[in-house]
Structures are given as C-alpha cells and as structure tokens.
N, C-alpha and C positions, 0 to 999 in steps of 0.2 A: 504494500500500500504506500501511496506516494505521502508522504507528511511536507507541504514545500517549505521553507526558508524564510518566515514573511517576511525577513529582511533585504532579501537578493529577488526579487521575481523577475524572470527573463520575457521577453519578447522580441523575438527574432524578425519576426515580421516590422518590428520598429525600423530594424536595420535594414531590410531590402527597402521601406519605403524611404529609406536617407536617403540610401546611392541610389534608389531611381531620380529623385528629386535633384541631386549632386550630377545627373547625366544629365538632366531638364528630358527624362523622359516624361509622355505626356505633357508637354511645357511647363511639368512643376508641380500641375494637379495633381489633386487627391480627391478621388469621387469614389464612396465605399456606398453599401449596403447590408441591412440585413433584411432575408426576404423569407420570410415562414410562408409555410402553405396552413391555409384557414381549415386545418383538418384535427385541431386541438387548442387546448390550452398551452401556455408556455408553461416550463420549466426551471427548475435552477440552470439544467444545462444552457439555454437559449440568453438566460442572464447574462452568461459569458461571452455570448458570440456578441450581443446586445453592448455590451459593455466597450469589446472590443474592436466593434464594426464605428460604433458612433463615438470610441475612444477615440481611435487612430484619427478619424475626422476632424475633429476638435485639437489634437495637439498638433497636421502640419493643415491649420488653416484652413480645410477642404470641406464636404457636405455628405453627408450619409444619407440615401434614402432608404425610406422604407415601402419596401415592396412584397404584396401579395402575392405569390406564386399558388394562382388561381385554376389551377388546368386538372382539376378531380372535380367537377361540381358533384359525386354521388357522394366523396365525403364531406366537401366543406359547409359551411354555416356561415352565415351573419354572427350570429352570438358568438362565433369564435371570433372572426375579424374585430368582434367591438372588445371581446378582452384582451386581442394582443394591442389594440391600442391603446388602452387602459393601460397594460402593463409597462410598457415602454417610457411610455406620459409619466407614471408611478415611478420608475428608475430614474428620469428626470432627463429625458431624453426628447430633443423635439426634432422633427421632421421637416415643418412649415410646409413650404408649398410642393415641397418632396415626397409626396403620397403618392405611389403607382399601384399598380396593377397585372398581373401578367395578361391578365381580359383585353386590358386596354391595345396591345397587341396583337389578337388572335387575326385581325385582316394581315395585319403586316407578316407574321409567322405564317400567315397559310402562303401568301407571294412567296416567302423566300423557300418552301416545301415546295412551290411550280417550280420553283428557279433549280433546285438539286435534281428533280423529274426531268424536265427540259435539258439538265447536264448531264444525266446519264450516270446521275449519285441518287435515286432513289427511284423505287419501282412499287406499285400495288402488287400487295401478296395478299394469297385464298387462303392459306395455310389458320388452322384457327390457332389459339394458343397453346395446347398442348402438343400439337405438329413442332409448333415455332420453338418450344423448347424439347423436343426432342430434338429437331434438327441442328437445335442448338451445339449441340456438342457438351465436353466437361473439359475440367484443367489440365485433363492430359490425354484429351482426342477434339482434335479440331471438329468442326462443325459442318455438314454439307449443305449447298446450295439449296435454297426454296425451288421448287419446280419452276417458280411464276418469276424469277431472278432476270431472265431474260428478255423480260416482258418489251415489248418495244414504247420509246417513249410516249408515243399516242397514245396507244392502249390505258399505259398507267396514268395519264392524262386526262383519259375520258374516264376511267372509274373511280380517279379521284375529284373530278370534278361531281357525278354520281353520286360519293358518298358523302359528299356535300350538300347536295338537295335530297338529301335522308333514302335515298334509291333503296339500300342498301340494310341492311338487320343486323342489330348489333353483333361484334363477335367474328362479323364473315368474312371482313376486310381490313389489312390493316394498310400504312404506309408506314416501308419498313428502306433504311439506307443502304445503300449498297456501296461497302468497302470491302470486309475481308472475315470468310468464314474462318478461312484456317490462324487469324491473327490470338497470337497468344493471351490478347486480353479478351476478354467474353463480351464485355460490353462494345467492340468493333465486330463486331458479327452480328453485322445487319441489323442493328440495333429500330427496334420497331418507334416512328414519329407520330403517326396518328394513329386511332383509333376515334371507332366510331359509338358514342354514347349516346343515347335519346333522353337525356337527362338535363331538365331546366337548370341554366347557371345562376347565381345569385345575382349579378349582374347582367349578364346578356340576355339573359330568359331563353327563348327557345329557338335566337337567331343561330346556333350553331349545334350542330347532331353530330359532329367531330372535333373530338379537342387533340391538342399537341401534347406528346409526352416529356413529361420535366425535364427529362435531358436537353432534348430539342430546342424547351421552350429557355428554359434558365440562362443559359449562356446569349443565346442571344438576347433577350430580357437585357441582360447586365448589357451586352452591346449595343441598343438602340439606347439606352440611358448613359452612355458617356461613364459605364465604370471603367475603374483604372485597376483597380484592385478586388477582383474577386477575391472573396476570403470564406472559406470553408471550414468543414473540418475532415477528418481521416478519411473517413469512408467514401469520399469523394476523391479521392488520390488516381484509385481506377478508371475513374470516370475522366479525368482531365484530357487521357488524347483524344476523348468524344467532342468534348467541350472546345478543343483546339479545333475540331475537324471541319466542325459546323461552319466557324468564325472563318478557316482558311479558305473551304469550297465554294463560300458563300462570298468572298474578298468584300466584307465588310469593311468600313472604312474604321470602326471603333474595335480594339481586338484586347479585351481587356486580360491580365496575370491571373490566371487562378491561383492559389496559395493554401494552402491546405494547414489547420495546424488540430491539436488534441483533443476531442470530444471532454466535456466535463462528465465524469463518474463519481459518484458519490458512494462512498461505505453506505448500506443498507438500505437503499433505495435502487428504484430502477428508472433509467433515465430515456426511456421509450414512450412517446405518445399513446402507440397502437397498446401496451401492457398499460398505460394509465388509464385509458379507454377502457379495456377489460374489466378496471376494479370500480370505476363507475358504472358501466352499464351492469356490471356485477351485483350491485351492490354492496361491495365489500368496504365504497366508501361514499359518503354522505354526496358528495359530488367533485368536481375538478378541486373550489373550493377550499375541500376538505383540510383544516389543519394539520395534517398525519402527509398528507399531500407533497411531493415536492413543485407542485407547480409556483409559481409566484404569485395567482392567487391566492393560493394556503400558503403561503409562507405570509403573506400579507396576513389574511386573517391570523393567521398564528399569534402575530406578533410584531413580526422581521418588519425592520427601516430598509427604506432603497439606500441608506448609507453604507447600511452593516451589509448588504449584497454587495454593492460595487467595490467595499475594502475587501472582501472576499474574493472578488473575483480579480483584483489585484492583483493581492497576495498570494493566490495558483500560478499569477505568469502566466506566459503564452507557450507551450511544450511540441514538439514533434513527435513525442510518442506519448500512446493511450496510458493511461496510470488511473487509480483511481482515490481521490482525495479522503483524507480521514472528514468523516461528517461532524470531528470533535471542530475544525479549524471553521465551518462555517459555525458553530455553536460560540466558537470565540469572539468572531468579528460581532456577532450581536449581545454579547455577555458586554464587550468594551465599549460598543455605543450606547449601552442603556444603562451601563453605570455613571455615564456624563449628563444622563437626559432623564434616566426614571423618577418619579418619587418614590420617598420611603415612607411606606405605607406598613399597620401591620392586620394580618387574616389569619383564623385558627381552618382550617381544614378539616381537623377531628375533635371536634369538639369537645373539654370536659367543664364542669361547672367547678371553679374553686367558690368557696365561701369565706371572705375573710370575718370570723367572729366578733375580732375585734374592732372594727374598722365600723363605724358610727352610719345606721342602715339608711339616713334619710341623706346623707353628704354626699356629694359628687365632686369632685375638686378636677379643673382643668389645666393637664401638665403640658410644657412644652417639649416639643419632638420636631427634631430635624428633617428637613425637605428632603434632602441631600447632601453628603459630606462631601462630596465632591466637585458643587456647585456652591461656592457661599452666596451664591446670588439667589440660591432658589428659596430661602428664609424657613420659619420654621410654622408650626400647625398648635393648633390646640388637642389634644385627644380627651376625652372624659375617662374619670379612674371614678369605679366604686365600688361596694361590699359587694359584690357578686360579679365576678371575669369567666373568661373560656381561657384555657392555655389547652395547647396538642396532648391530645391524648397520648402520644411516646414521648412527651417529655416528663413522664414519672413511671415511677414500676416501685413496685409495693416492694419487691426483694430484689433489690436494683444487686448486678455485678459490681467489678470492685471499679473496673473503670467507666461506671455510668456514674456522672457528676452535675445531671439535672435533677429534677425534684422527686424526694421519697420521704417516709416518714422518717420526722425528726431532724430531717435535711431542710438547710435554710440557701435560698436561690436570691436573683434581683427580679425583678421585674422590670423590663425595659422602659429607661424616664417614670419607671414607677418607684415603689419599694422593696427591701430584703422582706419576704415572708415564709413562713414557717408552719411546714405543713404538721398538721396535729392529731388528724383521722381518716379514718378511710369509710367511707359511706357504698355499700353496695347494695345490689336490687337483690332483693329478698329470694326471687325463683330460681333467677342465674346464677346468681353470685359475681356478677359485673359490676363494677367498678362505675358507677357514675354521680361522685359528687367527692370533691377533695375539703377538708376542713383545715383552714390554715390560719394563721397571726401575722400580724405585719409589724414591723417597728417604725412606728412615725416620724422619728429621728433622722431617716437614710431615704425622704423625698427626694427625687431625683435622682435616685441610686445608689448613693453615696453614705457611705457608712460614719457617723464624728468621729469614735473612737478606730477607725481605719481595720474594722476588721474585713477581711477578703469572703469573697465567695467564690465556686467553682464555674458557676454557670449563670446566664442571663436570656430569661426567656419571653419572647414575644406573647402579646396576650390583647384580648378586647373585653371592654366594660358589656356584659352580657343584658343591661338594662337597653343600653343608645347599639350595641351591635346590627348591625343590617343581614337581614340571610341572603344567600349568592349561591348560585351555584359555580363549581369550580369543575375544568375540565383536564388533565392530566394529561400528556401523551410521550409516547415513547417512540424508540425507530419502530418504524413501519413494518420493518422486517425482523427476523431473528439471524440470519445470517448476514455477513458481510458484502458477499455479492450474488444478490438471488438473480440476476438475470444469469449464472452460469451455474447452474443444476446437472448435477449427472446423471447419466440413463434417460436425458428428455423430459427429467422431471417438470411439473408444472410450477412457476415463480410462485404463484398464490398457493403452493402446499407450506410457502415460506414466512406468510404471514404472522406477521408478533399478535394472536390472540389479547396480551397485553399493550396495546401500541395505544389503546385510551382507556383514561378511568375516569368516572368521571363520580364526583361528590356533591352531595345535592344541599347536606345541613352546614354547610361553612358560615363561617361569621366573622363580618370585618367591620372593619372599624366605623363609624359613621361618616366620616370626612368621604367615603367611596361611593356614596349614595348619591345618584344621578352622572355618575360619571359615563363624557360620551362615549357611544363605539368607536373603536379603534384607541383608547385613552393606555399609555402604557406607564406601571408602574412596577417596582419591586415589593413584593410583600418579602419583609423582615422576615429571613432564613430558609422563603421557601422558593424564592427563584423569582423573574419576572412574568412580568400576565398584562395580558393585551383584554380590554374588554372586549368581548364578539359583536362583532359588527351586522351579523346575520340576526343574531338571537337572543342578543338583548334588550331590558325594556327599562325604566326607569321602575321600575314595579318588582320586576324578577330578573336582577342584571346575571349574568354570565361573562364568569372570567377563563381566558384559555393560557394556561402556561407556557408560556415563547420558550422558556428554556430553565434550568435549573440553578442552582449558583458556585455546582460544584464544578473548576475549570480545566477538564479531560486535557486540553490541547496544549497546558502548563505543564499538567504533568506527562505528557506523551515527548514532548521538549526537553524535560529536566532529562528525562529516561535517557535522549537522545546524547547528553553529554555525558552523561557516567562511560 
C-alpha cells in the first residue's frame, strides 16, 4: 500500500507542461479538461483528476473545460450531469463559459466518420457483437478480418448513411475502423465507431439513432476544443495509438498530448462507478449520497471540506504507477482542517444519569467552555451545569482494571469546565441488574476544574446537564468494507460478499448539549473525545436533528508515519 510523503508530492506532468511551454509548443497555451461521462456520481477518484485537470490550468495561466462525454444516452441522466456540476462548483472549481458537450459535436463527428469511409479507414460491418469479439482475437493470436472488411466505399456509404435515418435495428450494424487485425494492441483491430441505438439523448432527443463510441468521440472532442493537454489516467495508456490514429487520419488541425498518469485507489473502498451503481440499485446503500459512500456526494454529506479533498489530493502527487493510498491519509487531511475550523462542543452517545446529591437540586450555574483552542478568535460558550448530567456509559465500570482511570466507585474524576466529583453508589434496575443511574459528590471548591489544594486526578470527562440536554440522533460509520482491497477477490469472488456489516451504527438516545439545538445542515463541529460530526443535510430537522461522524479523533496516518521511521 502506497503511504505518500505529504511533504515531497510529485507531478511529472508539471514538468512536460514547463518544457512544452519552454519550446512555445502550442504558442504557450495550456487548454486542459476534465470530461466525465453523465453515467454516475463522482468519486474520490474523479476528485483527483478534478483537482488536477483544473490545477495544472490555474498554475501556467490557461483554462480547463468541463466536458460531458455524452455518447451512452441508455446510461446517462440529467440528475447525474446536475451533480457532477455541483460537485466540481463544491471543490471550488469554475468553468465559466467553458461548459461543453460531446452532443454538441455528434454532426461534426458523424462528417469526420464520412471523411475515414470516403479514405478507405472505415467500412460498415454485419458482424453482430459476439462475431466482433470472436473475430476479435486475444493477446496472443491476432484477430481475422470481418467478412464485410472489404466493403467498397459506396456501399459502406450508403448503409451508413441508412443507419442514420434509423433503416437499420439495433445491434445489426456497426461502423467499425479499419487499421490492423493482426496489431499487437487489441484496441487497433478495427476498433468499432458507431453503433446504432434507438434511445432518446438527454439533449438531442431522438434527432440521432447512432451515437459515436468514446474512443472515437473523446479524442476528437479534446481536438475540436483546442486541448493541448489530454490528461488521463492508466487504463487509457492502451488506448492512446487509437486516440493518435483518429487525430492523424483525420489531419486535424488541433492534435492535442495524451498523458496518462495513476488512477486514485483507496484502502477499503472500491473506486468503480459500475460497482457503486451495484450497491445503490442494490440496496446495500441509502443512495450515491450515502455517507459510507466514496462519492463526493457522501463524503460531503459525511462531513468532508472541499479543503480537506484538494490537500488530499495534493498530498498523493501525480504517480505513473497504480498504488493504492492508505484511507488513514484522506482521514488526516480532514482531522487537520477541522481542528482549525470545528467547534468544541460536548455529546454523550450512551447515555448514563449521574446524580450529584450534593449539589443544591433547584441551581443551574452557567460555566464557561472554549470554542476552540486552536482558534482564539472563535471565543468561548456558556454550557448549563446541574444536579443531574449524562456522562458515556464506558466511562465507568463498577470493577474497573488496574489501568482504567475514568470513573468507578470511590474514584474521584473532573468534569470538563465543571467539577472533581465523587462517585458514591451504584443504582441498578431491579430485573436486569443494569447499571442505570450513578450517585456521586462534587467539591465546590474545584469550579472550573481546578483543584485549591492542587490535588490531581487521573481522568477528565465530557458530560451534558440532563435537564437543558437536547436528544439527536447520532450516526457512526466505519470502512465500507472489511478488506483492504475488495475490488481484487479471489476465485471471482463477488466485492459485496466484502461488505463491513459494521460500516454504520447508528444511536438514537444521545444527548448534547443545548448550544447544538437548531444547528444548520451541513454545521461541523467536534464533540469532546468522540471525533467530528457534520449535521445531515438530508435528514435533519430543527425538531429531530441528526449528527453523522466525518471521522474519529484517533490519528491512524500519525501513527502509520511514526511506524515508518522506527
């Protein structure tokens, strides 16, 4: 597993873009893009390319657009189009009048499909798809000739004009290029350009019953928009002499670098559209959405700043080979943004009732508690202290071990900006014999936690006044998965036999402090010892808020680091 450096992060693509600019190739320009196909939500992984497409733009000067690579209308959606917008807008990235299309194209891509016809670089084939990959070949027997290879250019002329005025049923015709069966890469063997779909586009509607396939359409796409720098990732490596072939046979005037660099993989997650697809239409999760999710949707909902992504995606560099990143280092960049920006907040999760006896039953006294220690700007809160609090249920045990040094009997603790108190009884439910009510003493002396006569205590524990408490519900989540990388299972296994049945918990009787009542969605703070939480933006109400935990406060990617120097 790659752990990177966050001090050193490479990008090599920085450097071909110097010395192109140092040759006044392209007279200097820099024209990038990133172009999703509207066939999902985005991803962590897509955060990087995002990062990196509309990085490189912005630091030599130049313009990234953003384009839909629109040529599936059976899987795209509107409602995708509108949340990769959303999410790009959300990273803090803008396009302006740079909004395209591959749609916006499809007259000019079917010309330049006559123009390879008319060259004697593409022919209509009958062969249906199964033919086509049989005839295909494998990576160590070339491929034979389609029967229909030979076709003369009229013919393939006239029936792809045909399968243009919908002649034709889907499946029976394709437009396929004609270079080289026997060529060692697979994707130069006759690589198939159209097909024929009867499937309304979201934009064209029903003006076209043949769309262009990505290969075809992509590279040219980037050439009629004046890029300069294609930029990819790996699994396009293959594909690049296609992408060459199009631009040379076609002697376009724009002939942009493809560039290929490392797909983002994540420890415990799987970074596939078509697998995230699965676990929604599945049901296995709430929707794209989902905080458990790696899309940038749920990571939003989660929690996650578009700060603590783009330092993330920093901090990985730009790499030539596939690696997959510990999921601890994206847990870090949002641990260190929201220690500068959280409030300190405090929320019991498991509720127990202490009762302080001594502690005068009609007084409420209002203690002061810091914003943020991190920010002296962010000032400080009032919280209510009275004879009746919730502290966590595991912060006592009746017959504590030798190194538990929270509360037990005849053990004396602090209470956060509160007082030393002194647990005295244990109150349990008559049937079970459960523990639900602690009986303790306080010393009025040690307001604000602090002892006159300096004696120490071992432990200091978060707590809410159980009078002004507010009930919330709290949502838990953990990796998604149980393994480190479920998209590679052995024997064919299925990813989702990998699912962390643990990956949420979710608590319904928590109780936090009053200052949290009315807080809006999307509001992030720290609750005192238990990690940060993002209020849910879905399904909270000022009535029944819900908190989701962005992350915990224990820092993996410190100690994965420290490890690394021993």
């Amino acid at each position: 597993m790659t752990t990177p450096d966050a001090a050193t992060p490479s990008n090599f693509i920085s450097t071909i873009i110097k010395e192109d600019i140092k040759a006044n190739k392209n007279n200097g320009q820099v024209v990038t893009r990133f172009p999703p196909e509207p066939n999902g939500y985005l991803h962590i992984g897509h955060a990087k390319s995002i990062c990196l497409n509309f990085g490189l733009a912005k630091d030599f000067d130049g313009r990234c657009h953003l384009r839909f690579d629109d040529t599936n209308p059976s899987k795209e959606e509107v409602e995708y189009i509108n949340s990769i917008k959303q999410d790009v807008a959300w990273l803090g990235f803008e396009w302006g009048e740079h909004l395209y299309f591959a749609s916006d194209y499809f007259g000019q891509l079917y010309d330049y499909a006559v123009e390879l016809i008319k060259r004697g670089k593409a022919y209509v084939c009958d062969l249906d798809a199964a033919k086509i990959r049989e005839y295909r070949g494998t990576l160590t027997e070339p491929g034979k000739n389609s029967p229909y290879r030979d076709r003369s250019v009229e013919d393939s002329l006239d029936l792809f004009v045909r399968m243009r005025d919908g002649e034709f049923e889907d499946g029976s015709r394709v437009l396929r290029a004609k270079i080289d069966m026997a060529s060692g890469n697979l994707n130069m063997r006759d690589p198939v350009l159209y097909r024929i779909s009867k499937v309304a586009h979201h934009r064209t509607g029903d003006d076209w019953c043949i769309y262009p396939m990505y290969d075809f359409a992509h590279g040219l796409s980037d050439s009629i928009e004046g890029i300069t720098h294609s930029i990819c990732t790996l699994e396009f490596e293959d594909h690049r002499p296609l992408y060459d072939w199009f631009l040379d046979e076609l002697e376009v005037d724009c002939h942009p670098q493809q560039i290929e660099f490392a797909r983002l993989n994540l420890s415990y997650m799987v970074m596939s559209k078509r697998k995230l697809l699965q676990l929604v239409n599945g049901g296995f999760m709430s929707g794209w959405d989902d905080p458990r999710m790696p899309t940038i949707s749920g990571l939003r909902r989660r929690g996650y700043t578009p700060e603590s992504i783009r330092n993330f995606c920093e901090r990985i560099g730009v790499a030539k080979r596939d690696s997959v990143v510990d999921i601890a280092l994206l847990e870090f960049s949002i641990r260190e943004d929201l220690n500068k920006r959280a409030p300190r907040v405090m929320g019991v999760l498991n509720p127990i009732k202490v009762v302080i006896e001594n502690y005068p039953e009609d007084l409420v006294e209002e203690l002061d508690a810091i914003n943020n220690p991190e920010d002296p700007g962010a000032g400080t809160r009032k919280i209510p202290f009275s004879r009746e609090l919730y502290i966590e249920k595991e912060d006592f045990m009746e017959d504590p071990p030798k190194k538990f040094f929270r509360l037990a009997p005849g053990r004396e603790i602090r209470l956060r900006y509160g007082y030393f108190i002194t647990c005295k009884d244990v109150v349990k439910d008559d049937s079970t014999g459960e523990i639900i009510e602690l009986r303790c003493s306080y010393d009025p002396a040690t307001r604000g936690g602090n002892s006159p006569d300096g004696r120490k205590v071992k432990a200091t524990l978060h707590w809410v006044s159980a009078t002004h408490a507010i009930n919330a519900e709290v949502r838990l989540y953990d990796n998604l998965f149980t393994v480190e990388n479920p998209a590679l299972q052995k024997d064919g296994a299925d990813f989702k036999e990998c699912l962390n049945p643990n990956s949420l918990k979710v608590l319904t009787s928590c109780k936090l402090e009053p200052s949290l009542a009315g807080a809006t969605p999307g509001s992030l703070f720290q609750f005192e010892r238990l990690g940060y939480f993002c209020v849910d933006p879905v399904d909270s109400n000022n009535k029944s808020p819900v908190f989701n935990r962005t992350v915990t406060l224990r820092d993996t990617w410190a100690r994965i680091q420290k490890g690394k120097k021993k």
